[in-house]
C-alpha positions in Angstrom: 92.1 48.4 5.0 95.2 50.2 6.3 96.6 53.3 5.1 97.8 51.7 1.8 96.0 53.7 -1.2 98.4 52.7 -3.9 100.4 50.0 -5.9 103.2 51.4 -7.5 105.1 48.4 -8.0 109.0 48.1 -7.8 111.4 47.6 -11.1 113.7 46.1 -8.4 113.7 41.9 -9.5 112.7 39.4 -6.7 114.4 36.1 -6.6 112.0 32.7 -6.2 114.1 29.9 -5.4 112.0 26.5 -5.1 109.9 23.6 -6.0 108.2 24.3 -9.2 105.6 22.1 -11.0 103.7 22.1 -13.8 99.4 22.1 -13.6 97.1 20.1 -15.4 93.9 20.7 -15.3 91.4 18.1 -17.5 88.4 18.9 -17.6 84.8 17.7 -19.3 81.8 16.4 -18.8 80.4 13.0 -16.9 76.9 11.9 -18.3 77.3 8.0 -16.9 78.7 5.6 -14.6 81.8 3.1 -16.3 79.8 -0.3 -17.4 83.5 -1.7 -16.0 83.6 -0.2 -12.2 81.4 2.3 -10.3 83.4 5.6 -11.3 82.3 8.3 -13.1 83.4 8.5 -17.0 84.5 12.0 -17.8 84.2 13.2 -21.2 87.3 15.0 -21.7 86.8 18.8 -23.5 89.6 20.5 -22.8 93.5 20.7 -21.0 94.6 23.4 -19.6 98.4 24.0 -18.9 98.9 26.6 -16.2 102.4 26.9 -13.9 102.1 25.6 -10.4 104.5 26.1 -7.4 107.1 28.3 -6.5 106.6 29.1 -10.7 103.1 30.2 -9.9 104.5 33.0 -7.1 107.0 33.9 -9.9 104.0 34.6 -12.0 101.7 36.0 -9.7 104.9 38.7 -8.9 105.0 39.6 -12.7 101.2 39.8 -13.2 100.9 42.3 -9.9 103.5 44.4 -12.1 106.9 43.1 -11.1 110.1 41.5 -12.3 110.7 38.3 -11.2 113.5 35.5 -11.5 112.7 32.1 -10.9 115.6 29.7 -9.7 114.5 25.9 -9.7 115.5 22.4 -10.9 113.6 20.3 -13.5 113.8 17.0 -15.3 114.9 18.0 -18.6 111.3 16.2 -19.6 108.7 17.9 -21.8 107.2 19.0 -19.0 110.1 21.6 -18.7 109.4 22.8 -21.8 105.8 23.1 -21.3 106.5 25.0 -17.8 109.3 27.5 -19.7 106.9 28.6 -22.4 104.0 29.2 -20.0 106.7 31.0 -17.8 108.6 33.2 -20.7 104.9 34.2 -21.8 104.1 35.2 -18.1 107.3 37.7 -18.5 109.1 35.3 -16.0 113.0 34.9 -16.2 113.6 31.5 -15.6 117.2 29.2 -14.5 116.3 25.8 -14.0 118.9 23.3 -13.0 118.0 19.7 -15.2 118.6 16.7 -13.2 117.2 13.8 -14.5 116.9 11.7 -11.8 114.3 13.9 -10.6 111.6 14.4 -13.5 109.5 17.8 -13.5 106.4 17.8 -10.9 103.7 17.5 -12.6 99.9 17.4 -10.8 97.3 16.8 -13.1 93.4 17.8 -11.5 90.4 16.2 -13.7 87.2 18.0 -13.5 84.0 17.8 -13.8 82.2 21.4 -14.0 83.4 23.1 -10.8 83.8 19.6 -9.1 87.3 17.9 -9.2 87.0 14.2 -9.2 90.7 13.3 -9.1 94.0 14.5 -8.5 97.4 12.4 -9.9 100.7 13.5 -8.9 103.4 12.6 -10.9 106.6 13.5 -8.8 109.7 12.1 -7.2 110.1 13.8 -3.6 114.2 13.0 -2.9 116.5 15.4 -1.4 119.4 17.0 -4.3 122.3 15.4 -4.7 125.5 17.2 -3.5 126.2 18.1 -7.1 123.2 19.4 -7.6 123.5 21.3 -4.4 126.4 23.2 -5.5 125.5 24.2 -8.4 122.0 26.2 -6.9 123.5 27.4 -4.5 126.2 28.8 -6.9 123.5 30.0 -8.9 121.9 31.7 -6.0 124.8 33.3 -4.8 125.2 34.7 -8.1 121.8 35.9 -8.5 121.7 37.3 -5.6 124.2 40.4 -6.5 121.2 41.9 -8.5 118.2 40.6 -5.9 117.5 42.5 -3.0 115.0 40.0 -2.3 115.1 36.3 -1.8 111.9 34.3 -2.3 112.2 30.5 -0.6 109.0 28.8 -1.7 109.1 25.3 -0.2 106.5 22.8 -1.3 108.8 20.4 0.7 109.6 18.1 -2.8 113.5 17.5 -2.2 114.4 21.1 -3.1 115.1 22.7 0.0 117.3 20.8 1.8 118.8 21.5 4.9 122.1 23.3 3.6 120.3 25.1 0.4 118.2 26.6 2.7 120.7 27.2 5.6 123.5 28.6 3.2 120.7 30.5 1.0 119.8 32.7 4.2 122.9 32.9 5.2 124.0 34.4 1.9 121.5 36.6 1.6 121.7 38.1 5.1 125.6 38.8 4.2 124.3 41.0 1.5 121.6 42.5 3.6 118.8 41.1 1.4 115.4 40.1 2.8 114.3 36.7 2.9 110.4 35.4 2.6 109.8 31.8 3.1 107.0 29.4 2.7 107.2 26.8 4.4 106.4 23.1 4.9 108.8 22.2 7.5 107.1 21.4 10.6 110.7 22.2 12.7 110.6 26.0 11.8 113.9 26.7 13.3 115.1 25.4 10.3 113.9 28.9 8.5 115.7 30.7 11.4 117.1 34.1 9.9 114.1 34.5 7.5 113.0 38.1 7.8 108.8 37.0 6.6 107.6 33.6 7.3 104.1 32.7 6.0 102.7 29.5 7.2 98.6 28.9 6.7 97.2 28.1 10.2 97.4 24.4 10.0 101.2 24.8 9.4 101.6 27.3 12.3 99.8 24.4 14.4 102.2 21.5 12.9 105.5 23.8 13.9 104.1 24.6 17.5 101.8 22.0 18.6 99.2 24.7 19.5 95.7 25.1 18.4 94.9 28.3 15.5 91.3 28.3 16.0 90.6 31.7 17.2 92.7 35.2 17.2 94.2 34.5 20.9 95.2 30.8 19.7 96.6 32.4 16.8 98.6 35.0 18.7 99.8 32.6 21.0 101.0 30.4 18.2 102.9 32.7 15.9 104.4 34.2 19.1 105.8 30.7 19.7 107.1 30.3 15.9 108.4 34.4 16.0 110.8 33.0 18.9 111.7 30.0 17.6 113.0 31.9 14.2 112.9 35.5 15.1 111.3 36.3 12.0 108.0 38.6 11.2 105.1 35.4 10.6 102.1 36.0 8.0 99.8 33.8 8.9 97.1 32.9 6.3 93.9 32.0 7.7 91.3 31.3 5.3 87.9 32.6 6.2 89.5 34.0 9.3 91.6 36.2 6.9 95.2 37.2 8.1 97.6 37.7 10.8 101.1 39.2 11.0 102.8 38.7 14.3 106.3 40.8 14.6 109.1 40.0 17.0 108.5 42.9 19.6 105.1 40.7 20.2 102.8 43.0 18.6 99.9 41.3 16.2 97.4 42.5 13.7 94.4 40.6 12.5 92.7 41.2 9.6 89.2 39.9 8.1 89.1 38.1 4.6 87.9 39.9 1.5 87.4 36.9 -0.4 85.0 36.7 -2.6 82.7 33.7 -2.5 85.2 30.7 -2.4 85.4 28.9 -6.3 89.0 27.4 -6.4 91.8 27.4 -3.3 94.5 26.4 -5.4 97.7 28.4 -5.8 96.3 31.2 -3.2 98.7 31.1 -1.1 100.8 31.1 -4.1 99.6 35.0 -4.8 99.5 35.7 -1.1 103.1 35.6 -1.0 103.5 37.6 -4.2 101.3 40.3 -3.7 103.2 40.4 0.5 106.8 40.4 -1.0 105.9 42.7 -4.0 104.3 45.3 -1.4 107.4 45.4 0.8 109.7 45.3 -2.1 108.0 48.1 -3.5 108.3 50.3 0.0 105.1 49.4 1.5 105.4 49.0 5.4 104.5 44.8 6.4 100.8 45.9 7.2 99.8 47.6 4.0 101.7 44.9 2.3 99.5 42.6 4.1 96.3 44.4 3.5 97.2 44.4 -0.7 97.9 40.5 0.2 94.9 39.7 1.5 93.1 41.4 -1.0 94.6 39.5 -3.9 94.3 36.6 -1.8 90.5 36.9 -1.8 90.7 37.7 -6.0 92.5 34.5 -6.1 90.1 32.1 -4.5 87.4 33.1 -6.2 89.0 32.1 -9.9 88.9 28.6 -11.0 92.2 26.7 -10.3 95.6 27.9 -10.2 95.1 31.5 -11.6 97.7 34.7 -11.0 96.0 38.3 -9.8 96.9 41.4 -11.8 97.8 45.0 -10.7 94.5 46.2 -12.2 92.5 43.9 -10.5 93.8 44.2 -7.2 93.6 48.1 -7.3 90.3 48.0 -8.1 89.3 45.7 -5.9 91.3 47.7 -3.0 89.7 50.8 -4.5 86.2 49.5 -4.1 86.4 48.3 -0.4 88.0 51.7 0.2 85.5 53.5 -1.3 82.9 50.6 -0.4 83.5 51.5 3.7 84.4 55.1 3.6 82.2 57.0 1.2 78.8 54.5 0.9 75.8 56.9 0.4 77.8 60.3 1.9 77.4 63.7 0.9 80.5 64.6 -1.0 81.8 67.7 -3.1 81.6 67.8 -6.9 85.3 67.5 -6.9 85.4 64.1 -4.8 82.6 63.1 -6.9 84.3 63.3 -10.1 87.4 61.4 -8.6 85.4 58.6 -7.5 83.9 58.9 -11.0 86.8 58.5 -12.9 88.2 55.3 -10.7 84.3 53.5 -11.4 85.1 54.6 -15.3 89.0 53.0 -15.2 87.2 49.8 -13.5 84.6 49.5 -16.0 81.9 50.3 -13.7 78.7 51.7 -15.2 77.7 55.3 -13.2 74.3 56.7 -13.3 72.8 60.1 -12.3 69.2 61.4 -10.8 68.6 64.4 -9.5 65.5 65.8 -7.2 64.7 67.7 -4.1 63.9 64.9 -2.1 62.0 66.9 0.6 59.7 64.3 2.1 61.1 61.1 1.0 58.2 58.7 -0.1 57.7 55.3 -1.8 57.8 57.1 -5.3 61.3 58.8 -4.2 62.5 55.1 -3.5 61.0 53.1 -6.2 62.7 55.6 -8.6 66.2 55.0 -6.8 65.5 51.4 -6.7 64.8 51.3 -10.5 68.0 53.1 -11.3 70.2 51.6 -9.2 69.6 48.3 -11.0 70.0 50.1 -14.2 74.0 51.1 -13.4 77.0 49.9 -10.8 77.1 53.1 -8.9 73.8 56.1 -8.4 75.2 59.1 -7.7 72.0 61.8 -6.3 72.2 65.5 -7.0 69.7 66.8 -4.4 68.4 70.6 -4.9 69.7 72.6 -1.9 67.5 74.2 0.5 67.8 77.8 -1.4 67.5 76.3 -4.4 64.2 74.5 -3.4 63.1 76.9 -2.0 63.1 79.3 -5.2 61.3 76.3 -7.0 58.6 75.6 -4.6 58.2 78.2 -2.6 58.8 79.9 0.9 57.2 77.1 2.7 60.1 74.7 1.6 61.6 72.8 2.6 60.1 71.1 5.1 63.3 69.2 5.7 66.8 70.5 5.6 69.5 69.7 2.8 71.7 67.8 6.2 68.3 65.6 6.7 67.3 64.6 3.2 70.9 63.5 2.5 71.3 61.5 5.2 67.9 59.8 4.4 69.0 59.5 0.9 72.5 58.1 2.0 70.9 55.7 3.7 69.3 53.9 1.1 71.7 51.4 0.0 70.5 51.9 -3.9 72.3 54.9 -2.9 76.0 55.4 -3.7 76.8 59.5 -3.0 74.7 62.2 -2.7 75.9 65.7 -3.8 74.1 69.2 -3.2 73.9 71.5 -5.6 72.6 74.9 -5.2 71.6 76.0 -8.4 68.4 75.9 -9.3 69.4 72.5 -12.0 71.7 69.6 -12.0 73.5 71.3 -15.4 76.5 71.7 -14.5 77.1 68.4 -12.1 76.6 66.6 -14.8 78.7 68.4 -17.4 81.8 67.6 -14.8 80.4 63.8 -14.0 79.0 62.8 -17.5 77.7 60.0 -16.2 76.9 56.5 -18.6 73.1 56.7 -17.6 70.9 60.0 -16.8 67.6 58.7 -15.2 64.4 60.8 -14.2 61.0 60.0 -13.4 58.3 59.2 -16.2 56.6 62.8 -15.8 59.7 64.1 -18.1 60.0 63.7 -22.0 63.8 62.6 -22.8 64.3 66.7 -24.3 62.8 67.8 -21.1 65.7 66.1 -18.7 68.3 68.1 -18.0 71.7 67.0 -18.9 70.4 64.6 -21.8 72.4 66.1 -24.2 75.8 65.9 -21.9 75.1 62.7 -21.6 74.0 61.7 -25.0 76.4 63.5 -26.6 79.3 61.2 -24.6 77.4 57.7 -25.6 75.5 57.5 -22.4 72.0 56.5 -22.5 68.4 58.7 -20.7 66.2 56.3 -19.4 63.0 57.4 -17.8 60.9 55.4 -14.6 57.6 54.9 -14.2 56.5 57.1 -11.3 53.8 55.4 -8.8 50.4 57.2 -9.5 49.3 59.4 -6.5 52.8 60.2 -5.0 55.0 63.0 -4.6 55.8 65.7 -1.9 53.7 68.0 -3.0 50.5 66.3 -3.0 51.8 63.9 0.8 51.6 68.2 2.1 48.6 68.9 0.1 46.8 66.2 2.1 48.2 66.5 5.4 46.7 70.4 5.8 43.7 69.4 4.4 43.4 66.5 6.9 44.8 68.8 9.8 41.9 71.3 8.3 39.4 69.2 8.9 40.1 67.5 12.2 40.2 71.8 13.3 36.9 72.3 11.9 35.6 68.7 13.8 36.8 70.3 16.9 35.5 73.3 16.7 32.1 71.9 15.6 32.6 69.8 18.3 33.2 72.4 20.7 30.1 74.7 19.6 
């Protein structure tokens, strides 16, 4: 995941120039077939408004926890009022230019369920008129004396012609700003002075005339754009996850996160919100990437065009951090608790059992089975060996506390494992207070320790049925009288 371990976003305002649009989305039921044609009829049950476009990176920026401006043109239509209220409610501040001879884009998805059925586009893709020209790019050049950051998001609707885009970068190289662009354009030496470019792979293949199916095609490409424009490239790669190729040729790849696939629209959208945000905030390109891809994979799984908050994508980044580096380790009470309070802020239900976990057996796992599905996250005291051995006995244990954790840790009901070496789990759970205390059926609820920490804070006891005939002690009680006997058959044997 990099070395990226926060999101402390920047007060510093980002500038979005582009085409934005307004979404529709219609959605109901279908029960029949039209008696008129062969097409579905959909019972209509609801519209949703939601803002689309370079609006929906203006969004996304805001909802990640920064302050963005969004710089666009619109048709002075209802559709530009709908588009301003969704965007003052988002916390967006919003300049749109009116020209009427362009109406606001508007694409309008009707759905069925999960399943879109149709798409209508209601737009008029012409380049600006000179007019209109001047006054965004007089409105960019003004802008741009607070905006350390320039934002080109081209969905290649008439927007972005050649000289807004030419003098745009030009302007804001002359004031040292950085420049992000998503593109459309094919000829991508038309977005030459761009520090970021972020083309998906089937753009990267339109611009070069190379093939993205594989890392080495990929590198190949984005080398080719980097020297056409001799910019940085993102490149967005769906399953494949992301790549960022810099000028001095070198490339990272990283894997998706995504979550299981529900809804691809606007991703890229929150891709290059999440990428800009991260470098605006001080983030070096790669852990900006790694925070993009992340929200990236939030955004897919969310039905239509959706924006990604700073809560979710901390979590999220928190639990593949945590996910990779510390699944079923043995960790101090002190990173215990940390990890405890991140579960608590992401509303993730903890749960505690304790034991000493000497030969581990299918009781052992059946309990940590049971109350794993019980909670989000298990944490396991285990008794250390001094502490097991002044409960049981000289003879134990028979494994060491470095053995039984790692057994335990490897049980993926398993989430950390912490030693304790006090004869009780007391005071572990006095510092975790976990939501759910579980022990095995032998125990009455006033017999568990820690049920009154844990009561006491709201949490729930819950005892599991043991299965009859197993534990440790009676697997060793066995075992010497089996090895017993097969002594006494050799020695009768031998007589």
């Amino acid at each position: 995941l990099g070395s990226a371990t926060h999101w402390e976003p920047s007060a510093a305002p980002i500038l979005i120039v582009g085409d934005a649009m307004l979404d529709l989305y219609v959605t109901g039921s279908v029960e029949r077939v039209s008696p008129e044609a062969p097409v579905p009829v959909l019972k209509q049950i609801a519209i949703k408004e939601v803002v689309g476009g370079a609006a929906n990176v203006a969004a996304n920026v805001v909802s990640l926890g920064g302050q963005a401006t969004l710089l666009a043109c619109a048709g002075g239509d209802q559709y530009q009022e709908i588009l301003e209220k969704l965007l003052r409610a988002a916390g967006v501040s919003c300049d749109f230019i009116v020209d009427r001879s362009r109406p606001t884009t508007v694409k309008t998805r009707f759905m069925a369920g999960q399943h879109q059925l149709l798409r209508l586009d209601c737009e008029e893709v012409v380049a600006l008129t000179q007019g209109v020209e001047d006054e965004l790019l007089a409105r960019i050049d003004s802008q741009l004396l607070s905006n350390g950051v320039l934002v080109l998001s081209d969905y290649n609707k008439g927007l972005l012609t050649d000289r807004v885009l030419r003098t745009s970068i030009d302007l804001a190289l002359s004031r040292s700003a950085m420049v992000l662009i998503d593109p459309k354009r094919h000829d991508f030496s038309y977005y030459r002075g761009a520090t970021y470019i972020k083309p998906n792979r089937t753009e990267l293949s339109a611009a070069t005339g190379l093939s993205t199916s594989t890392d080495e095609e990929v590198m190949a490409a984005a080398l080719e754009a980097v020297r056409l424009t001799s910019a940085t490239l993102l490149v967005t790669r769906a399953e494949q996850g992301m790549s960022l190729a810099r000028p001095s040729g070198e490339i990272i790849h990283l894997p998706t996160h995504a979550h299981e696939v529900f809804d691809v629209s606007g991703a890229g959208d929150t891709v290059l919100a999440a990428f800009t945000l991260g470098l605006r905030s001080g983030l070096n390109d790669a852990n900006a990437m790694t925070f993009a891809n992340i929200a990236g994979g939030l955004a897919v799984a969310k039905s239509g065009t959706a924006t990604v908050s700073r809560h979710e994508l901390l979590a999220e980044h928190r639990r593949l951090s945590e996910a990779d580096l510390t699944r079923g380790m043995s960790v101090s009470l002190q990173e215990a608790v940390r990890l405890r309070k991140g579960w608590k802020q992401d509303g993730l239900v903890v749960g505690f059992t304790n034991g000493c976990f000497d030969l581990l057996h299918s009781g052992h796992v059946t309990l940590l089975l049971e109350a794993s599905r019980k909670c989000d996250r298990l944490i396991v005291g285990l008794n250390s060996d001094a502490s097991v051995r002044r409960l049981k006995g000289p003879s134990r244990p028979i494994q060491s506390e470095v053995d039984r954790a790692m057994l335990l840790g490897a049980l993926e009901a398993v989430s950390l494992v912490i030693v304790f070496e006090e004869d009780t789990p007391q005071v572990i759970i006095d510092e975790l207070v976990p939501d759910i205390l579980m022990k095995g059926g032998d125990y009455q609820v006033d017999q568990i320790v820690g049920a009154a920490t844990v009561l006491e804070s709201g949490g729930q006891v819950v005892t599991v049925d043991l299965v009859p005939g197993r534990s440790t002690t009676r697997i060793v009680a066995l075992t010497e009288k089996q090895r017993l006997s097969s002594r006494e058959k050799m020695q009768t044997g031998t007589q």
